[in-house]
N, CA, C and O atoms as a GROMACS GRO file, in nm:
protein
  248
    1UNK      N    1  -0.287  -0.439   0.248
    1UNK     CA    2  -0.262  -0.491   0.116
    1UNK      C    3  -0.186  -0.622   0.129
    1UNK      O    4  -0.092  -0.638   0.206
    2UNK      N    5  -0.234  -0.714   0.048
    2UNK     CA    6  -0.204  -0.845   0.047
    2UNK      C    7  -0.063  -0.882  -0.083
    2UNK      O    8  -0.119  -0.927  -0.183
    3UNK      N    9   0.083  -0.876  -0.104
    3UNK     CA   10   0.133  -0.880  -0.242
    3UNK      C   11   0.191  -1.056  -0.200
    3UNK      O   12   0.215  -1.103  -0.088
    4UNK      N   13   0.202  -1.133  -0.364
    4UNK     CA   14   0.259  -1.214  -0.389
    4UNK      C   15   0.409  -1.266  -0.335
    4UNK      O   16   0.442  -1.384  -0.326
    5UNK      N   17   0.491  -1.153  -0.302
    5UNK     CA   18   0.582  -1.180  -0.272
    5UNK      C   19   0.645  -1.004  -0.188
    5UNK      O   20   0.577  -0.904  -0.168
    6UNK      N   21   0.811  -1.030  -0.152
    6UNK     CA   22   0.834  -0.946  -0.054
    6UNK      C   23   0.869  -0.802  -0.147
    6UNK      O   24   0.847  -0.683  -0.124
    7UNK      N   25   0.935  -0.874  -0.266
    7UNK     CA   26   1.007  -0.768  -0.362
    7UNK      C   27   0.851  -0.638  -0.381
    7UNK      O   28   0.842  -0.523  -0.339
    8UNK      N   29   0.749  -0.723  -0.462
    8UNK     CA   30   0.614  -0.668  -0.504
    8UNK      C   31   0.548  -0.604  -0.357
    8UNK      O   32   0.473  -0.507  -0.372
    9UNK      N   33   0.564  -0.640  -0.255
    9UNK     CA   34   0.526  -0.559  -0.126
    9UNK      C   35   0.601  -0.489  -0.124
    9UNK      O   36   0.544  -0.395  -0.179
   10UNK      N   37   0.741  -0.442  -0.092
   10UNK     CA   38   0.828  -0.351  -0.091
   10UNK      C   39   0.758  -0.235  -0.173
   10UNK      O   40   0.707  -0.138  -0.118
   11UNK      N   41   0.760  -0.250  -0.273
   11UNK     CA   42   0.737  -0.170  -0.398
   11UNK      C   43   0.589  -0.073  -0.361
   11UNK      O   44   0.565   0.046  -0.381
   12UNK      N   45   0.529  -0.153  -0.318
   12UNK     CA   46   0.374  -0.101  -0.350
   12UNK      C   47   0.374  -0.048  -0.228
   12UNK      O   48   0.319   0.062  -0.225
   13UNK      N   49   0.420  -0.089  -0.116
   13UNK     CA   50   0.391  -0.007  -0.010
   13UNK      C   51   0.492   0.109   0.030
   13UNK      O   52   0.448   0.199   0.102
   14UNK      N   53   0.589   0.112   0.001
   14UNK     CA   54   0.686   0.234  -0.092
   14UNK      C   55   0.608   0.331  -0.155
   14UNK      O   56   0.607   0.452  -0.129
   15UNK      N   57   0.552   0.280  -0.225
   15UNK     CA   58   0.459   0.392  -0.333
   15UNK      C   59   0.330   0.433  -0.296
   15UNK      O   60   0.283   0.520  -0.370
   16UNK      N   61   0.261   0.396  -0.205
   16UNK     CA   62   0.156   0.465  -0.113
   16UNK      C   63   0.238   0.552  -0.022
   16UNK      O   64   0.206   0.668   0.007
   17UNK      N   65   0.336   0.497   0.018
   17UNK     CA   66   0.348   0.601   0.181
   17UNK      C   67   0.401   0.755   0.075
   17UNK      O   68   0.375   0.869   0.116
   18UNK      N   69   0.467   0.732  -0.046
   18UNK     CA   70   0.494   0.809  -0.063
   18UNK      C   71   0.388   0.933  -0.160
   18UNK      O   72   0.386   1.056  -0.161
   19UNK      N   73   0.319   0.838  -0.226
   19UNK     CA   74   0.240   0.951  -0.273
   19UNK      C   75   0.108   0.981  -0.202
   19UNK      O   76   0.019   1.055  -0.245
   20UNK      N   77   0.108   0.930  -0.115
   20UNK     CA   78  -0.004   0.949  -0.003
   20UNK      C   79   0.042   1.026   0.130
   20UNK      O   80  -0.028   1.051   0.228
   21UNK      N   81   0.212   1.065   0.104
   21UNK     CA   82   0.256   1.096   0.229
   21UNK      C   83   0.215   1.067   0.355
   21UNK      O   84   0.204   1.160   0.435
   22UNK      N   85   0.183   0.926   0.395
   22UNK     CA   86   0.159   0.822   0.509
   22UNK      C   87   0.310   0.760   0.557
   22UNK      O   88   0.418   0.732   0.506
   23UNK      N   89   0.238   0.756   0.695
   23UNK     CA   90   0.346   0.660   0.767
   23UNK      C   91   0.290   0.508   0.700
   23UNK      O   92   0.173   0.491   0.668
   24UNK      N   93   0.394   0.408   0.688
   24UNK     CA   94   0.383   0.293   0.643
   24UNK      C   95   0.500   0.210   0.722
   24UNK      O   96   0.621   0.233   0.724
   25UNK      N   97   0.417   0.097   0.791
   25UNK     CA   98   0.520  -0.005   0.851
   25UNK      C   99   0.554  -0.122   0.798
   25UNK      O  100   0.449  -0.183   0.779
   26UNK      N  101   0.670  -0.204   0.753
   26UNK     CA  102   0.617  -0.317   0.670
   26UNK      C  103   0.774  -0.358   0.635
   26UNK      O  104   0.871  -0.287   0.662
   27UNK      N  105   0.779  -0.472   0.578
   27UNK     CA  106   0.639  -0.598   0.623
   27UNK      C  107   0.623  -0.647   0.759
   27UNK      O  108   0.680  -0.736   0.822
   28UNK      N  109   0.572  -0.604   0.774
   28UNK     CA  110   0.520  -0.747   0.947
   28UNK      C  111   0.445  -0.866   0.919
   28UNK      O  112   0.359  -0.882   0.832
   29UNK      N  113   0.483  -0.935   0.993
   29UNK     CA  114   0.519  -1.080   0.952
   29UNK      C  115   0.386  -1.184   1.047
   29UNK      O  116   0.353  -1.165   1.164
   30UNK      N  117   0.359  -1.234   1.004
   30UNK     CA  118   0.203  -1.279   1.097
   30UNK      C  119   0.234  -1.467   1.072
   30UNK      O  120   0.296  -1.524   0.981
   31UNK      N  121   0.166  -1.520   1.186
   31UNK     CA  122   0.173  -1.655   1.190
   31UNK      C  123   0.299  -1.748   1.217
   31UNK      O  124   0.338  -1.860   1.186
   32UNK      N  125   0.348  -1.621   1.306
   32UNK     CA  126   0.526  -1.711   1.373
   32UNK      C  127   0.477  -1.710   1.540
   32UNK      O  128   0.387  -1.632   1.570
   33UNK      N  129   0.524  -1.778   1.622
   33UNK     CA  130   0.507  -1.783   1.713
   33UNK      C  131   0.516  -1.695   1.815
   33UNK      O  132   0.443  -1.697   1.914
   34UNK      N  133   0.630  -1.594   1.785
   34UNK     CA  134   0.685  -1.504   1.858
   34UNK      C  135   0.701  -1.375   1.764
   34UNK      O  136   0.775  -1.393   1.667
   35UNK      N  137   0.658  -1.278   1.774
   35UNK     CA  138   0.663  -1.130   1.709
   35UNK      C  139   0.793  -1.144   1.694
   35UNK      O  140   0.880  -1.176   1.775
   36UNK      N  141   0.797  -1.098   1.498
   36UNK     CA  142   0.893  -1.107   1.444
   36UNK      C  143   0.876  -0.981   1.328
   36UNK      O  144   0.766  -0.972   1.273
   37UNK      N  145   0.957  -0.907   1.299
   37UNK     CA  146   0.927  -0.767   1.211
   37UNK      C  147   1.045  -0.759   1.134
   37UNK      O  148   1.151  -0.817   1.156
   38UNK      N  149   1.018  -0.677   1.034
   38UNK     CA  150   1.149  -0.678   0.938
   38UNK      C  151   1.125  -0.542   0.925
   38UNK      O  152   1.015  -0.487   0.917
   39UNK      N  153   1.326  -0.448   0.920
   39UNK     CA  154   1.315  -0.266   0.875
   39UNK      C  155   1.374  -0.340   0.694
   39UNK      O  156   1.405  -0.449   0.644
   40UNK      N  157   1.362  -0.197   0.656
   40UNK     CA  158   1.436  -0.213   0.524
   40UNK      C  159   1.564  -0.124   0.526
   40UNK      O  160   1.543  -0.009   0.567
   41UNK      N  161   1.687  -0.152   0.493
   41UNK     CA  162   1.752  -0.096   0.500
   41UNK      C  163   1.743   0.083   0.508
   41UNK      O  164   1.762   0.141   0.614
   42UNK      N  165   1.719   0.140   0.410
   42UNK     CA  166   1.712   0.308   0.390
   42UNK      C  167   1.548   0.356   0.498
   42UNK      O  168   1.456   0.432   0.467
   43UNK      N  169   1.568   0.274   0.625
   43UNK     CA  170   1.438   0.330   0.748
   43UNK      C  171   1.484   0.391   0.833
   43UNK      O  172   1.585   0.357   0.895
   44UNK      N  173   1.416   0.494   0.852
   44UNK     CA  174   1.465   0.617   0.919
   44UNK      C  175   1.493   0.574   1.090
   44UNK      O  176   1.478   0.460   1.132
   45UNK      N  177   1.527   0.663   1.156
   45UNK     CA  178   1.478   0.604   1.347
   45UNK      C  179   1.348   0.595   1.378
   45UNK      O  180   1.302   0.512   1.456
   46UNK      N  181   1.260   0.711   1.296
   46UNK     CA  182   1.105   0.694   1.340
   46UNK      C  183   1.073   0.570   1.306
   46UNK      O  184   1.003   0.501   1.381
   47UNK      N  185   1.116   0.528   1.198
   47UNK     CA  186   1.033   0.369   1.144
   47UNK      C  187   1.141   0.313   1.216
   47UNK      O  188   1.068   0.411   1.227
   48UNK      N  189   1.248   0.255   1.285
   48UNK     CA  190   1.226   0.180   1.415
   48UNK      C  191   1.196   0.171   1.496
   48UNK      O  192   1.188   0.064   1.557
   49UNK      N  193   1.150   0.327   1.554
   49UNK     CA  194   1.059   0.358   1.704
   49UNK      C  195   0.913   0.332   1.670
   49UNK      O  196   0.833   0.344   1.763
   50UNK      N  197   0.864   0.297   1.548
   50UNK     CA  198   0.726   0.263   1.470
   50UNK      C  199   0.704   0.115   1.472
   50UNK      O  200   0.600   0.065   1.516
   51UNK      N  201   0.820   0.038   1.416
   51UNK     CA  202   0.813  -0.109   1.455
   51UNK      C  203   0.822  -0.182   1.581
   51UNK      O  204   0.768  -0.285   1.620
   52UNK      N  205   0.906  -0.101   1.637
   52UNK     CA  206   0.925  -0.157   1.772
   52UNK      C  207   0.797  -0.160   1.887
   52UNK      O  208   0.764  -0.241   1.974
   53UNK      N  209   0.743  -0.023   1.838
   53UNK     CA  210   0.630  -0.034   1.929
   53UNK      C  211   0.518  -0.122   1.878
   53UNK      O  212   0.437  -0.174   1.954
   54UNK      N  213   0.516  -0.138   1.730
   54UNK     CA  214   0.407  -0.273   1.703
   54UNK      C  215   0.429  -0.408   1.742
   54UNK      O  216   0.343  -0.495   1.757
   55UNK      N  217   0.560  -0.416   1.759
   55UNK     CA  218   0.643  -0.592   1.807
   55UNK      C  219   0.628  -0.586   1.905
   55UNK      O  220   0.614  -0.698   1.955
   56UNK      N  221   0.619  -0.477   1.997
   56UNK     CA  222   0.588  -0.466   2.132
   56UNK      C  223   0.442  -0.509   2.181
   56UNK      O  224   0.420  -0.591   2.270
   57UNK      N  225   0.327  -0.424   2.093
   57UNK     CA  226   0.187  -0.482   2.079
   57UNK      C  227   0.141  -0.612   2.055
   57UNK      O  228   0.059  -0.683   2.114
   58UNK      N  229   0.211  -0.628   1.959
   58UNK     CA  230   0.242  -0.791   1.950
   58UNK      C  231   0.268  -0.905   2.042
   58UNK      O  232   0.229  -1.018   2.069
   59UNK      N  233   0.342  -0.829   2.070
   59UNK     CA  234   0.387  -0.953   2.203
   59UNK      C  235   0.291  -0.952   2.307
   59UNK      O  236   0.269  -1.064   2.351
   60UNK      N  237   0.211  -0.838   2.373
   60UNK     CA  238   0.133  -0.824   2.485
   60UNK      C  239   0.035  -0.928   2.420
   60UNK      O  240  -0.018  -1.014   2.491
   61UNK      N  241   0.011  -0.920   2.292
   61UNK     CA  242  -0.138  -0.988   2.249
   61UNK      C  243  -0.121  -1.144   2.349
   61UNK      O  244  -0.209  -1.190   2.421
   62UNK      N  245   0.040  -1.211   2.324
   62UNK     CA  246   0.008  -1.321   2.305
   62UNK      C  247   0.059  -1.408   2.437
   62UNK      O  248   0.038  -1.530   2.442
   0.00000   0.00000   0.00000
């Protein structure tokens, strides 16, 4: 999903993981030179052991 801004991403992808009961990673951040990821404050340890291993993927890409 593509949102306008970070607030309107927050929100919407908040509200899938939860009524879809999905894991959801986000936002990750595309078109910086070097893998760069953002947690949101209230993210559990799984969703940093979840990002970390995508920043990790990330980085092998490049």
């Amino acid at each position: 999903m593509i949102f306008p801004n970070l607030d309107t991403g927050n929100i919407g992808y908040k509200l899938v993981q939860r009524l879809a009961k999905a894991e959801a990673y986000g936002p990750l951040c595309q078109g910086i030179s070097k893998p760069v990821n953002d947690l949101s404050r209230g993210c559990s340890s799984q969703d940093v052991a979840g990002v970390i291993a995508i920043t990790a993927v990330q980085a092998q890409q490049n």
